[in-house]
C-alpha positions as YAML, in Angstrom:
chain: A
units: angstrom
residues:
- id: 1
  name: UNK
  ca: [0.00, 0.00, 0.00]
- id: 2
  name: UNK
  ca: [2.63, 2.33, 0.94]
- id: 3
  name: UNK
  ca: [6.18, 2.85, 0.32]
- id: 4
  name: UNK
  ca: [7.38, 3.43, 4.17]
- id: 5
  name: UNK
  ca: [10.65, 3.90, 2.77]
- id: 6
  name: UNK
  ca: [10.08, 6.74, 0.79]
- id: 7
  name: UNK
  ca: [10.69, 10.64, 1.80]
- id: 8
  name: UNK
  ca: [7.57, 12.33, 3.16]
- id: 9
  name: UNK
  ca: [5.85, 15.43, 4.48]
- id: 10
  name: UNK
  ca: [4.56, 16.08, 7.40]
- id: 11
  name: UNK
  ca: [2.92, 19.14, 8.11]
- id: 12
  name: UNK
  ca: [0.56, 20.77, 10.23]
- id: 13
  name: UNK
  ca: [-3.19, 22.32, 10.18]
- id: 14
  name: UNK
  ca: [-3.29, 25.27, 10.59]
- id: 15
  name: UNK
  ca: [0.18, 26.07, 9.68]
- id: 16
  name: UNK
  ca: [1.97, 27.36, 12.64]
- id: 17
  name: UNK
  ca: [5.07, 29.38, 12.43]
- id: 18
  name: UNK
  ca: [6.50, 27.10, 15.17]
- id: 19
  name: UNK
  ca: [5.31, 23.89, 13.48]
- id: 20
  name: UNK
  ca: [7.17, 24.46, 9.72]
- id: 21
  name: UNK
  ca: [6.46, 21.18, 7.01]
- id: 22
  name: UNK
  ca: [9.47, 18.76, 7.83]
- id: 23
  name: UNK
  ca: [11.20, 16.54, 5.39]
- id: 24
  name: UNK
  ca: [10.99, 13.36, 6.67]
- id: 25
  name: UNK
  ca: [13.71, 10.84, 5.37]
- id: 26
  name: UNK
  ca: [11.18, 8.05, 5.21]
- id: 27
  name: UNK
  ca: [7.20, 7.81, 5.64]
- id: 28
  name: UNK
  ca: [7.93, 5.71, 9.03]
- id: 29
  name: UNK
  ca: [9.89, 8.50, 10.04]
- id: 30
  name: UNK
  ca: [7.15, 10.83, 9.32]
- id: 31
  name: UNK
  ca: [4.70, 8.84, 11.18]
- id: 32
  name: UNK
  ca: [6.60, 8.45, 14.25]
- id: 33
  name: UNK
  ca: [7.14, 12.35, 14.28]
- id: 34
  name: UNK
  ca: [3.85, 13.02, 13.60]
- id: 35
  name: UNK
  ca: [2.54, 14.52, 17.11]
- id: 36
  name: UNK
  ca: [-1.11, 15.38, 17.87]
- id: 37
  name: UNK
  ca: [-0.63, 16.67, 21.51]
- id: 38
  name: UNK
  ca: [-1.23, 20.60, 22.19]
- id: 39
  name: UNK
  ca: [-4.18, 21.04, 19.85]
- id: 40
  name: UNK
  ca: [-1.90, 19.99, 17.04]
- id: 41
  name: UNK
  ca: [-3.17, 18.93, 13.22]
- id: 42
  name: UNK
  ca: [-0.59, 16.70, 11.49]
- id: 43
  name: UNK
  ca: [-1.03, 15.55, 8.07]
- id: 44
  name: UNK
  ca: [1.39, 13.38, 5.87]
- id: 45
  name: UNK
  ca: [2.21, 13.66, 2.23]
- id: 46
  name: UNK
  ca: [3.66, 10.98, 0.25]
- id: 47
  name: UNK
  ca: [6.50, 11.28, -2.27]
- id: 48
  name: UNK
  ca: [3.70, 9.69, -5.17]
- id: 49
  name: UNK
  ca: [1.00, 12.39, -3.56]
- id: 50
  name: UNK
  ca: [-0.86, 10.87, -1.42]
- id: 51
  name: UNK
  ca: [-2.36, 12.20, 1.85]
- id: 52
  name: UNK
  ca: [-2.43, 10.38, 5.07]
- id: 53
  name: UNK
  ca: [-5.48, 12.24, 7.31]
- id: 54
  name: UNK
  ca: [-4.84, 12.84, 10.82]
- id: 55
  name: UNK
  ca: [-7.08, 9.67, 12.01]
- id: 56
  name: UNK
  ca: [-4.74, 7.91, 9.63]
- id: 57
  name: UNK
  ca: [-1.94, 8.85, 11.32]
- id: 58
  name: UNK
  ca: [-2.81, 8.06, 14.74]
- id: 59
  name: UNK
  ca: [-4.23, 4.60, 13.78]
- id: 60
  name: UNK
  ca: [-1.10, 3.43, 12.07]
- id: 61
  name: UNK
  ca: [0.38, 5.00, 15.61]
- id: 62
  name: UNK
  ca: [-1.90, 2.87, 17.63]
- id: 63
  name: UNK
  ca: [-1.82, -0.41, 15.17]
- id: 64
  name: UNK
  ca: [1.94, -0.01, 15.73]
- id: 65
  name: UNK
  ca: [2.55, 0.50, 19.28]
- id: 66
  name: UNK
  ca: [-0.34, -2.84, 20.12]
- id: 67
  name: UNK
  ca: [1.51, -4.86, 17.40]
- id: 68
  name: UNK
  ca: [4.99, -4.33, 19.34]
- id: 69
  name: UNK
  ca: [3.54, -4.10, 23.10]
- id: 70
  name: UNK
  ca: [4.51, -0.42, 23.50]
- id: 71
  name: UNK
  ca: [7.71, -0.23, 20.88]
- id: 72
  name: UNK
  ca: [6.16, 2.57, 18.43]
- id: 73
  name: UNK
  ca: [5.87, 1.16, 14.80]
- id: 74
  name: UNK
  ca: [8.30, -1.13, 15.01]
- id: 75
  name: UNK
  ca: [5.76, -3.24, 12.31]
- id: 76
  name: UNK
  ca: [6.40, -0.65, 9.72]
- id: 77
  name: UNK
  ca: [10.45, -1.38, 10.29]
- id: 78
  name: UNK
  ca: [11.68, -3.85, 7.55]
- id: 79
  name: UNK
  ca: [11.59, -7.70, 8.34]
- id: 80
  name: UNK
  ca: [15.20, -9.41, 8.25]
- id: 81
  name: UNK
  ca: [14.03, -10.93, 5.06]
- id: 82
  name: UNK
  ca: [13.89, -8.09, 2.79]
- id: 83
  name: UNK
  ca: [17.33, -6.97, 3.85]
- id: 84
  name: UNK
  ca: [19.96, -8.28, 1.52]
- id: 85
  name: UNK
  ca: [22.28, -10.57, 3.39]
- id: 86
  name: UNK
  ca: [25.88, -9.17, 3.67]
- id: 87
  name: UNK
  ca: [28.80, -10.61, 1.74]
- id: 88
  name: UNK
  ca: [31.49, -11.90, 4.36]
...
């Protein structure tokens, strides 16, 4: 569905001068950073465009923290598998 290791947006609704859009190396990266405390509005945008809504954000939060008993999205991290093995 998504490319977590792509760059990504995050930003904030309403903009706030002390809340600036952030580059996020990767869309995990993004998520993790994404912080909703203080009245705070953040909102996600994909490298390909897409936009991940605030209820988004804190689901795939939630999903992650429950999925690793309190270690925040560790899920979205990639599995040993898909790393390529190391030539030694």
């Amino acid at each position: 569905m998504y490319d977590w290791n792509a760059p990504a947006t995050l930003a904030y609704w309403p903009g706030q001068a002390d809340l600036p859009e952030k580059a996020c190396a990767t869309l995990t990266d993004a998520i993790r950073e994404a912080d909703a405390s203080d009245g705070r509005t953040p909102w996600i945008i994909t490298l390909t465009g897409e936009i991940l809504r605030p209820q988004e954000i804190a689901a795939l939060q939630l999903e992650g923290a429950r999925a690793t008993k309190g270690r925040r999205l560790g899920f979205l991290q990639p599995s040993r598998r898909s790393r390529p093995a190391s030539a030694t």
